[in-house]
Every structure is written in C-alpha cells, then in structure tokens.
N, C-alpha and C positions, 0 to 999 in steps of 0.2 A: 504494500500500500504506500502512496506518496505521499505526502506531508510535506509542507512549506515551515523552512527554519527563516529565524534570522540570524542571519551571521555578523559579527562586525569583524573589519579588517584593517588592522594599524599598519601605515606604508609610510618605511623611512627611504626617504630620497636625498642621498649626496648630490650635490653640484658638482663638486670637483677629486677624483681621487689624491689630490696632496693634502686637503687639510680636511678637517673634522666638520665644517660649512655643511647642515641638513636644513630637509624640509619634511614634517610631519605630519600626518593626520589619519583622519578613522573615514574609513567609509562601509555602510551599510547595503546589504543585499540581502535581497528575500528567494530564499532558495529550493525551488521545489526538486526534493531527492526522498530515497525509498529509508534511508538512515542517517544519521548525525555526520557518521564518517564519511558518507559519498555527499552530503552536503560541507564538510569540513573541507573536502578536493575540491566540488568544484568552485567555492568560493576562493580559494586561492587561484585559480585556474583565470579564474574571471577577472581578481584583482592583477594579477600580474598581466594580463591582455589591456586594462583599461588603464595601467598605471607601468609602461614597461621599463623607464629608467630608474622603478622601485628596487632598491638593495636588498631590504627585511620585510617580509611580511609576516604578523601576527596574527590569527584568525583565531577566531572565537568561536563558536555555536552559541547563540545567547537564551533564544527561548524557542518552543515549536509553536507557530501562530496559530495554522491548523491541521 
C-alpha cells in the first residue's frame, strides 16, 4: 500500500572548494512511496536533482500524512 510521507531535506552548499564559505537550508517534499525507507531514497534522489551543486544532504522522514 502507498502512503504519502513528509520528508525534510537539509542541503549544504559550498561556493568554493578553498574555504569553509556555505549556503544552507531545508527543503520539504511530500513523498508518495510503499515505506519510510523507499520514501527516505527517493527524497534524496529528488533533492540532489533539484539542488545538484548540494555537498550534504540530510533527510528526514518527519510524519506519514496519509
């Protein structure tokens, strides 16, 4: 059965690989997947497509909406 999570995703983004200069933030997605864990993938999947000069990504699963 499928189920819609929300995920949030923390994307750090260096400017430049000499110095420590970032840019931070959260972005949220609503993720229809059969479990936590194939909603855990593809929100990474997604964030790293919509954000690709992203370094780290942090992913959450935060609650099942329905």
């Amino acid at each position: 059965m499928v189920h819609t999570y929300e995920v949030l995703v923390d994307i750090r983004e260096f400017f430049d690989q000499t110095n420590s200069i970032f840019q931070s933030g959260t972005t949220r997605y609503e993720i229809d997947a059969e479990s936590k864990q194939k909603a855990d993938s593809m929100a990474f999947f997604q964030a790293k497509s919509d954000h690709p000069k992203g370094t780290e990504y942090d992913v959450r699963v935060t609650r099942l909406l329905r």
